[in-house]
C-alpha positions as CSV (number, residue, x, y, z in Angstrom):
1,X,-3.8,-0.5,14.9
2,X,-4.7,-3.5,12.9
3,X,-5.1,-6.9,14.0
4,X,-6.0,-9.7,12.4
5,X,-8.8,-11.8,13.0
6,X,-8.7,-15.5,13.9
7,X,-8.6,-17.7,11.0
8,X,-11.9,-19.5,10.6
9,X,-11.8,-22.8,11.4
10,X,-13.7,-24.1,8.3
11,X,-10.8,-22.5,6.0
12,X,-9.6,-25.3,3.9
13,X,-6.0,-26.5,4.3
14,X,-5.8,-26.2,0.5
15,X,-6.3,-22.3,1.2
16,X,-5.4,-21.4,4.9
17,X,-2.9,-23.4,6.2
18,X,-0.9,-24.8,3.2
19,X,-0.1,-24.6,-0.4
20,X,0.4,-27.9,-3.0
21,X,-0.1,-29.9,0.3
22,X,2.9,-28.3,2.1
23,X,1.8,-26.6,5.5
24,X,2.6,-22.8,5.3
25,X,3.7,-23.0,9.0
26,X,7.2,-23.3,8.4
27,X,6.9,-20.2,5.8
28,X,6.8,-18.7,9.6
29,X,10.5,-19.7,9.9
30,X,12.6,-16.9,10.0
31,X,15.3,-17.8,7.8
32,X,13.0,-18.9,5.1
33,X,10.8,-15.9,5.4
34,X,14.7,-14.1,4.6
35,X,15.7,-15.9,2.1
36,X,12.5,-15.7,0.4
37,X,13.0,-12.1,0.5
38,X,16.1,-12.2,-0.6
39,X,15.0,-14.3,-3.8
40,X,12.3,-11.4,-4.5
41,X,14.3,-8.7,-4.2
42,X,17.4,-9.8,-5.8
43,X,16.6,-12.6,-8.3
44,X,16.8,-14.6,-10.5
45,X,19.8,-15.3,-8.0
46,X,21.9,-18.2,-6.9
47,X,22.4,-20.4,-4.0
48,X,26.0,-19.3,-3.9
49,X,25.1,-15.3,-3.6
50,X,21.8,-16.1,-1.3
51,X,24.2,-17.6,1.3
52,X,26.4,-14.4,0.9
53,X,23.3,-12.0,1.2
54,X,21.2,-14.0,3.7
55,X,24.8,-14.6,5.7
56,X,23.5,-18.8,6.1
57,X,25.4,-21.3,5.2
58,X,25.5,-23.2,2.1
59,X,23.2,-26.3,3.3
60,X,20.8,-24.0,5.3
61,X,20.1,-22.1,1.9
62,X,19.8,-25.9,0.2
63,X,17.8,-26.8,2.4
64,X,15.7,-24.1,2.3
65,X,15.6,-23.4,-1.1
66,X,14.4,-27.0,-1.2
67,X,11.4,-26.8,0.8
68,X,10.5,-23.2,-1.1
69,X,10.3,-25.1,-4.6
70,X,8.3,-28.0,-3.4
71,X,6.1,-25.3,-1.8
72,X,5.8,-23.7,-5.6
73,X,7.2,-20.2,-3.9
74,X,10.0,-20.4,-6.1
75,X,11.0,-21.6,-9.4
76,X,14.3,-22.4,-11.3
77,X,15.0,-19.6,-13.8
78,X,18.0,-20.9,-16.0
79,X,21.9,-21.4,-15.2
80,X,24.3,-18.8,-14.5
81,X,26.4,-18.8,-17.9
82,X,30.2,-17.8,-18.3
83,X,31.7,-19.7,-15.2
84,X,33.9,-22.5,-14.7
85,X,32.7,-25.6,-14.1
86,X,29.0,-26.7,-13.5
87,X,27.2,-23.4,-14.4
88,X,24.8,-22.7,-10.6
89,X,21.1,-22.8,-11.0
90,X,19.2,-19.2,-10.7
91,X,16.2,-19.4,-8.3
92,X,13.5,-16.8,-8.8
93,X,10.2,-16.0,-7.2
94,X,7.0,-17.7,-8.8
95,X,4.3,-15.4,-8.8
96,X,1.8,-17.8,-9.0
97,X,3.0,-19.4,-5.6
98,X,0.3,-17.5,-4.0
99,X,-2.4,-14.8,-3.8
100,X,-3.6,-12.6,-1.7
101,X,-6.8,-10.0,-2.0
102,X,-6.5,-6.3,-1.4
103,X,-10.1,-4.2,-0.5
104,X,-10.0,-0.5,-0.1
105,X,-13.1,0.7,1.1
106,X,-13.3,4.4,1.0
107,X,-15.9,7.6,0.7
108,X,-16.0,7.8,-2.9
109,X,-15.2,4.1,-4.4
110,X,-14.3,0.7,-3.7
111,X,-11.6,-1.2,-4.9
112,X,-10.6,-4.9,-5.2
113,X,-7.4,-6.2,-6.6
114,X,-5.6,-9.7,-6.4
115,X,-2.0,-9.6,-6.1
116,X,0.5,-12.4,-6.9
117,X,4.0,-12.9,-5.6
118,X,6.3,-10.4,-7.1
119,X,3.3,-7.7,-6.4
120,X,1.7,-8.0,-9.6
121,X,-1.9,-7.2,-10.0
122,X,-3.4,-9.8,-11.4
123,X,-7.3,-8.6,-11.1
124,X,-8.5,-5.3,-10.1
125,X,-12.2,-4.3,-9.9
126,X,-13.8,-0.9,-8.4
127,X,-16.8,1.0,-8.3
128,X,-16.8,4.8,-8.3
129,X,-19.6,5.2,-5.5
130,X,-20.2,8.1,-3.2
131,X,-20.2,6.7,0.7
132,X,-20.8,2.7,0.1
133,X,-22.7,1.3,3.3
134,X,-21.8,-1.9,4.6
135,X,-24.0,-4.2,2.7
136,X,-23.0,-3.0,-1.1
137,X,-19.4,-3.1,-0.1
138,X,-20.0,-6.8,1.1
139,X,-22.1,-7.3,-2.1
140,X,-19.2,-5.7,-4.3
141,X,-16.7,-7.8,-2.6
142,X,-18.8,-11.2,-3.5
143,X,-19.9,-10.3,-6.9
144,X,-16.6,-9.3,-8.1
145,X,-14.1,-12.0,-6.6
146,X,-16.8,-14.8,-7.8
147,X,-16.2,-13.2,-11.2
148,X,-11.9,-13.3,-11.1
149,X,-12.3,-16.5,-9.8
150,X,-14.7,-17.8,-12.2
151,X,-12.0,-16.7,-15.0
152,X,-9.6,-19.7,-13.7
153,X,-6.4,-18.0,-13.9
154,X,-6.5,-17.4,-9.9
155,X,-7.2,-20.4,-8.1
156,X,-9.1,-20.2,-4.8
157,X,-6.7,-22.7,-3.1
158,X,-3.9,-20.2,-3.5
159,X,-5.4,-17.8,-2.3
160,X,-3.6,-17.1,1.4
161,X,-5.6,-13.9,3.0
162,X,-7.7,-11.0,2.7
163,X,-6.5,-7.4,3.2
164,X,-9.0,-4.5,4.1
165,X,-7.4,-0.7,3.9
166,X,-9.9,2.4,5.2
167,X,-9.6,5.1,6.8
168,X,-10.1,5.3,10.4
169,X,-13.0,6.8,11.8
170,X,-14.3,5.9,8.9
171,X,-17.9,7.1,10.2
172,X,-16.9,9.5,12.4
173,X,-15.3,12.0,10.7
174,X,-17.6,14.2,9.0
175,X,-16.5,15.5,5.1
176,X,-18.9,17.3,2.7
177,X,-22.3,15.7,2.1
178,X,-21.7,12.9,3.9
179,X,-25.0,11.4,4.6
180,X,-26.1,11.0,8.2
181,X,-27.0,7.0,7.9
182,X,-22.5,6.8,7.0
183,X,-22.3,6.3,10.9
184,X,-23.5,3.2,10.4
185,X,-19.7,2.1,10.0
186,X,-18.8,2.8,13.4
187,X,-20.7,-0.3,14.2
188,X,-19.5,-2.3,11.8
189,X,-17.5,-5.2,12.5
190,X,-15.1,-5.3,9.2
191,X,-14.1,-9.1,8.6
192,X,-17.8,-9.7,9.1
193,X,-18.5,-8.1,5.6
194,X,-16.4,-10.9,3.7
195,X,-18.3,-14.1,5.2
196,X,-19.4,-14.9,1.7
197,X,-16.0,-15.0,0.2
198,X,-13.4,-18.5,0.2
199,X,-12.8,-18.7,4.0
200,X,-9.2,-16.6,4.6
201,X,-7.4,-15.1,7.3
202,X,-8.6,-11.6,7.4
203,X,-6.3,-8.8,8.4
204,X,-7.7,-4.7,8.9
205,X,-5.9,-1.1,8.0
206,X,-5.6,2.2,8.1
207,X,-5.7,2.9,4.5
208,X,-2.5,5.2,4.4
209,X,-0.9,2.6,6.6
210,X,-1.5,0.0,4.1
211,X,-0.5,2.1,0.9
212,X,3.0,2.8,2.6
213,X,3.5,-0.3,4.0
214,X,3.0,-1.4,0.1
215,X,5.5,1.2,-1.0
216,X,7.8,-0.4,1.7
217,X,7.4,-3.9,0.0
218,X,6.9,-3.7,-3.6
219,X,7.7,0.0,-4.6
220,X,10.4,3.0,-4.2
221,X,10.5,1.5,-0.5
222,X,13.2,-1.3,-1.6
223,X,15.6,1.6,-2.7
224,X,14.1,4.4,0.5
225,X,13.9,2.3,3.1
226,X,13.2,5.5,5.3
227,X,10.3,7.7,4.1
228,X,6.9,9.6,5.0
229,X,4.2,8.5,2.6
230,X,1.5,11.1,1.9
231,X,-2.1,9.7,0.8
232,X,-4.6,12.4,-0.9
233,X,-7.8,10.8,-1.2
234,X,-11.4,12.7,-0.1
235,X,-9.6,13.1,2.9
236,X,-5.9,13.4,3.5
237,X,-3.8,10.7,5.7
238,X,0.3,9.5,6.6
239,X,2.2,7.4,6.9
240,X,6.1,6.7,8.3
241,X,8.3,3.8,7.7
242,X,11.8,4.0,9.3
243,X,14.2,1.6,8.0
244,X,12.1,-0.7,6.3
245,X,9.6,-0.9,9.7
246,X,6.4,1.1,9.7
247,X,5.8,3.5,13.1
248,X,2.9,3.4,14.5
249,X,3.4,5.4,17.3
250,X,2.0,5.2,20.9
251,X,-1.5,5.2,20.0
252,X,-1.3,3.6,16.3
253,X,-2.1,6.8,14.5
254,X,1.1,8.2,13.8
255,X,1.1,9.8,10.2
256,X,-2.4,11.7,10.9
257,X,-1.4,14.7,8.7
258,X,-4.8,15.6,7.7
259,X,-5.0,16.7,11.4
260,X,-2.6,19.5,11.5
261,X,-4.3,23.0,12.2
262,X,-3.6,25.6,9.0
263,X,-4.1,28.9,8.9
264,X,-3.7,30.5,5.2
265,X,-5.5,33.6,3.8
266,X,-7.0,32.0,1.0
267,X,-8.7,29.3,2.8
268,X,-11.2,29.1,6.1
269,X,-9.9,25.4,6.7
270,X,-8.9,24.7,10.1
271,X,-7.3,21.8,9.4
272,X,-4.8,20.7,6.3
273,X,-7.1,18.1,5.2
274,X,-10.2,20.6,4.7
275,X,-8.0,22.1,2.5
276,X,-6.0,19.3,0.5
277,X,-8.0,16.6,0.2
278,X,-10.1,15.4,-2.8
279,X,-13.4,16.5,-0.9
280,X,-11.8,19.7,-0.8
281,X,-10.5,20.1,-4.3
282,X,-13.8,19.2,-5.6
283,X,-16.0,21.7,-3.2
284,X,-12.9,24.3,-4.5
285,X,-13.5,23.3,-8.2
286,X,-17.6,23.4,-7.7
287,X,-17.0,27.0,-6.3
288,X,-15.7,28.2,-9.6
289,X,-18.4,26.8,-11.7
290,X,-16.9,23.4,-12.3
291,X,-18.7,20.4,-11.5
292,X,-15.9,17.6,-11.0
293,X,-16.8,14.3,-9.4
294,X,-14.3,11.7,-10.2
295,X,-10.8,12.5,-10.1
296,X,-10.0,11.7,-14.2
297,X,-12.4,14.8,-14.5
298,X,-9.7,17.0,-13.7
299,X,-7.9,16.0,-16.7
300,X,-10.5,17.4,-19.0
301,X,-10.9,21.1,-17.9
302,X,-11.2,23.8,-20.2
303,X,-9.4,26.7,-19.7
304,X,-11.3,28.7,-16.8
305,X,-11.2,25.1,-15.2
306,X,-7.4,24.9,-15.3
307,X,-6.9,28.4,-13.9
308,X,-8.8,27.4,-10.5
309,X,-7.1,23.5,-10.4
310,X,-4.1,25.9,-10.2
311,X,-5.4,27.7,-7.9
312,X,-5.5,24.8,-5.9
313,X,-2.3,23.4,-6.6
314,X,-0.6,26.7,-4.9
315,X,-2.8,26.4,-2.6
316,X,-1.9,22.9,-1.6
317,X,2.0,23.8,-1.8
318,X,1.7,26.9,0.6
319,X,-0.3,24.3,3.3
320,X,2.1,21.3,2.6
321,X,5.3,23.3,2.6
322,X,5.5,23.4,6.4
323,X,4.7,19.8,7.3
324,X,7.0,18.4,4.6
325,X,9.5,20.4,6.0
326,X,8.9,19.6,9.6
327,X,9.2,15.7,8.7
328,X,12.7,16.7,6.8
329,X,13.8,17.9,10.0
330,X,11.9,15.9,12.8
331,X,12.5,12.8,11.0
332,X,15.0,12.7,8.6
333,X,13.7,11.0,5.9
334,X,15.5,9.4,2.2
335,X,11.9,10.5,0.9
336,X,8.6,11.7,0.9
337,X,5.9,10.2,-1.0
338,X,2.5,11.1,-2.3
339,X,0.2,8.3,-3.4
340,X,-3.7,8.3,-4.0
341,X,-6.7,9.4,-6.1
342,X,-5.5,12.3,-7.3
343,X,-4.6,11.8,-11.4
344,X,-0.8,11.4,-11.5
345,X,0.3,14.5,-13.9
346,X,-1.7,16.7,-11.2
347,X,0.6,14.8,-8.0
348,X,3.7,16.0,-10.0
349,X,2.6,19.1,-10.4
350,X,1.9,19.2,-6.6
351,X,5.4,17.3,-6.0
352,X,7.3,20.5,-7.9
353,X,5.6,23.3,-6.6
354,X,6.4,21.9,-2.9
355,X,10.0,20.8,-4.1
356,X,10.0,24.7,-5.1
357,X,8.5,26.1,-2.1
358,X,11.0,24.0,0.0
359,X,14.5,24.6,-1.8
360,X,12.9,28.4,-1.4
361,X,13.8,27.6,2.8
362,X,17.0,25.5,2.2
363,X,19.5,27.8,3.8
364,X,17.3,27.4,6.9
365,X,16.8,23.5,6.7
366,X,20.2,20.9,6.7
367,X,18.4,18.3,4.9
368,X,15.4,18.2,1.9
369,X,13.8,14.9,1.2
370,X,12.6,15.6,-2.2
371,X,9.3,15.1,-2.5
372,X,7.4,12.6,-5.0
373,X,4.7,10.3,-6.5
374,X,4.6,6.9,-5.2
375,X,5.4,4.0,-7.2
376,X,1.8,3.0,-6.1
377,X,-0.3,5.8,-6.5
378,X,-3.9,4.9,-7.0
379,X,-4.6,1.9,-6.2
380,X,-2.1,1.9,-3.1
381,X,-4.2,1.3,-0.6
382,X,-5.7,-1.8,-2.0
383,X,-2.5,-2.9,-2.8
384,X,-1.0,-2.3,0.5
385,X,-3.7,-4.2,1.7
386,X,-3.2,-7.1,-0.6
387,X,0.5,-7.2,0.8
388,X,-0.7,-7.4,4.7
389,X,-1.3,-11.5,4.1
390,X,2.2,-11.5,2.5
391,X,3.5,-9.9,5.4
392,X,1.9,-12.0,8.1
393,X,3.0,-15.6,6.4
394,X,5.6,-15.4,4.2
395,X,7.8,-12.2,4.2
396,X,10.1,-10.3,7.2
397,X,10.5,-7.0,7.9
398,X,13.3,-5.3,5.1
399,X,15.0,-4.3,8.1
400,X,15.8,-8.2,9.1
401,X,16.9,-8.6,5.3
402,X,19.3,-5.3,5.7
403,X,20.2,-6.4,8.8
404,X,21.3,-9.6,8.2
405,X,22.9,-8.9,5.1
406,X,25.0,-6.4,7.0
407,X,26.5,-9.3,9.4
C-alpha cells in the first residue's frame, strides 16, 4: 500500500503548500475538493447547475467558486447564451492551475511525464533501458525534469507533488535475465531517489494500482465507475476499482493476477504472468527465431514473425479467458480494461479473441464485462502516478461526487 512521505520541510510555499500565494490547505475542504470535480468533469458549467450537481447551495458554490479562481484552479470560459435575462458565467478548469510529475520505474524503461489539470500531458520523457538501478533512475529523473523545466512553459512553483508507479517486489521477483545486482531495489528507499528535484510531496505505487486509479480519474473510469484494469508490461499486474474507489484488499495487493497458477498444453508456465507478460512474449518471439526487444518491434514482423505473435495472442486468450471470467462473476464489473506496453493494435487483437473466447461460455455466465484497451494504455502508469498528488490535495473520491449528486 502506498504512503506518502512527509513533505520536506524546505519545500517552498510557492510549491508545497500554496499556489499564487493562496494556501492549498483549504483545497483539503471537502466541498471544494467536489465542486472542483464537478467543474472537471462537467464543464465549462455554471454556478446555477454546480449547485444542482454538487446538491450546495447557491452562496456555498459562490463562495467557493470564488476562492477556486483566485487560486487559478479555475477560469471563466464565456456566458451561457440563449436565456433570459443576465446570461450566467461558465466556469471551467484551468489546466495550468497546477502540475504534478508522474515516474514509472520499471524492468525495461523509465518514464517521466508532467501532467496539468484536466490530465493533459504536458511533458513526457523515457528511456528504453533493461533493469535501471537506483542511481540512473535518479539521474534520469534530474536530467530530464531540469530540461521541461528549463523550457518555461511548466513552472516549478506549480508544481504540487511527485508520483512514483512500480511494481512491487520490484527486486524480488525474478523474470528472464534479470541481473543478480537488480536486488539492490529491495533496499532502496524510493522518495530518496528524487532529493535532487524541486522539493515536493512524494507519494509511492504499485504500478497497476496507479494506471487504474488514472483510468478512474481521467479515462473510461468517469463513464465505468466499476472495473478491473489489466496491466501487461514485462510482467503482468491488476487492478480493481468499485464505484469510483480503488480496493486494495486486506493486504494491499488485491489485483495480483500475474499470480494465478495456469496450467495449458502449450506452455510450462506455472503462473499466468510467465505466460502473458512482455518478458514472456519476447522469450516466446526469440524462440521462433525472432529477436524482439522493445515492444514497437512487434509491429514490424515479417511474415513467419506474425504467425508466432499469433501464436501468442491465442495463447494469451486461452490463459485470460478464465480469470476475466471469474472477475465477471466474482465481481461484477461495468468493464475490464487492458493498459500497458504492449502496442495498442496488438491489445485489441488480444481484447477480441478473449471477448470471443468469453461469449463462447455465455450460457454459463449471467453477466460479460466486455473486455478492452484502456484509455491510458502506455504510459498509464506514469500517468496514474502523476494523478496520485491530484488525488491527495485537490480531488475526492468519484464516489463522493456520485454520491452527492444522488442526494
Amino acid at each position: 500500500m502506498s504512503q506518502p512521505s512527509d513533505p520536506s520541510p524546505a519545500i517552498p510555499a510557492a510549491v508545497g503548500a500554496s499556489l499564487s500565494g493562496t494556501n492549498l490547505e483549504r483545497a483539503g475542504d471537502h466541498n471544494q475538493r467536489v465542486t472542483l470535480q464537478a467543474i472537471r468533469v462537467g464543464g465549462p458549467i455554471t454556478r446555477a447547475d454546480l449547485a444542482e450537481i454538487t446538491g450546495l447551495t447557491a452562496p456555498a458554490i459562490a463562495n467557493i467558486t470564488k476562492r477556486l479562481l483566485a487560486e487559478g484552479l479555475i477560469l471563466e470560459a464565456g456566458r451561457l447564451l440563449g436565456q433570459r435575462g443576465q446570461p450566467a458565467m461558465k466556469l471551467a478548469i484551468n489546466p495550468d492551475g497546477c502540475f504534478s510529475i508522474g515516474v514509472n520505474i520499471d524492468r525495461d524503461h523509465i518514464t517521466l511525464v508532467v501532467l496539468d489539470l484536466l490530465g493533459q500531458v504536458r511533458a513526457r520523457a523515457t528511456r528504453e533501458v533493461d533493469f535501471a538501478l537506483p542511481d540512473e533512475v535518479a539521474e534520469f529523473a534530474r536530467t530530464e525534469l531540469s530540461a521541461i523545466l528549463a523550457k518555461g512553459t511548466i513552472k516549478a512553483k506549480r508544481l504540487i507533488g511527485l508520483g512514483v508507479a512500480l511494481p512491487d517486489d520490484l527486486g524480488r521477483v525474478h523474470l528472464p535475465h534479470q541481473p543478480d545486482e537488480y536486488e539492490v531495489w529491495n533496499q532502496t528507499d524510493i522518495p530518496s531517489l528524487f532529493t535532487g528535484l524541486p522539493a515536493l510531496p512524494i507519494f509511492v505505487e504499485n504500478d497497476a494500482t496507479a494506471a487504474a486509479l488514472g483510468e478512474a480519474q481521467f479515462g473510461l473510469g468517469l463513464r465505468h465507475p466499476s472495473f478491473f484494469y489489466l496491466l501487461i508490461s514485462r510482467g503482468l499486474g491488476g487492478g480493481l476499482v468499485l464505484d469510483g474507489q480503488y480496493f486494495r484488499g486486506a493486504d494491499g495487493r488485491a489485483g495480483e493476477i500475474g499470480f494465478l497458477p495456469v496450467q495449458h498444453p502449450a506452455t510450462k508456465a506455472a503462473a499466468l504472468q510467465d505466460a502473458v507478460s512482455l518478458s514472456a512474449l519476447f522469450d516466446h518471439m526469440a524462440a521462433r527465431g525472432h529477436r524482439v526487444t522493445q515492444p514497437d518491434d512487434l509491429l514490424s514482423l515479417n511474415g513467419a514473425g506474425k504467425a508466432a505473435l499469433a501464436d501468442w495472442i491465442t495463447l494469451a486468450a486461452d490463459l485470460l479467458t478464465g480469470p476475466m471470467l471469474a472477475i465477471s462473476c466474482l465481481i461484477n464489473p461495468q468493464a475490464l480494461f487492458i493498459g500497458g506496453r504492449l502496442p495498442a493494435p496488438l491489445v485489441d487483437e488480444l481484447a477480441v479473441a478473449v471477448n470471443a473466447r468469453m461469449q463462447a461460455g455465455r450460457g454459463q455466465v449471467p453477466i460479460l464485462a466486455p473486455l478492452r484497451r484502456a484509455a491510458m494504455a502506455a504510459d498509464a502508469p506514469a500517468v496514474g502516478a502523476a494523478i496520485l498528488p491530484f488525488n491527495q490535495r485537490l480531488l475526492p473520491g468519484r464516489s463522493v461526487l456520485m454520491k452527492t449528486a444522488e442526494e
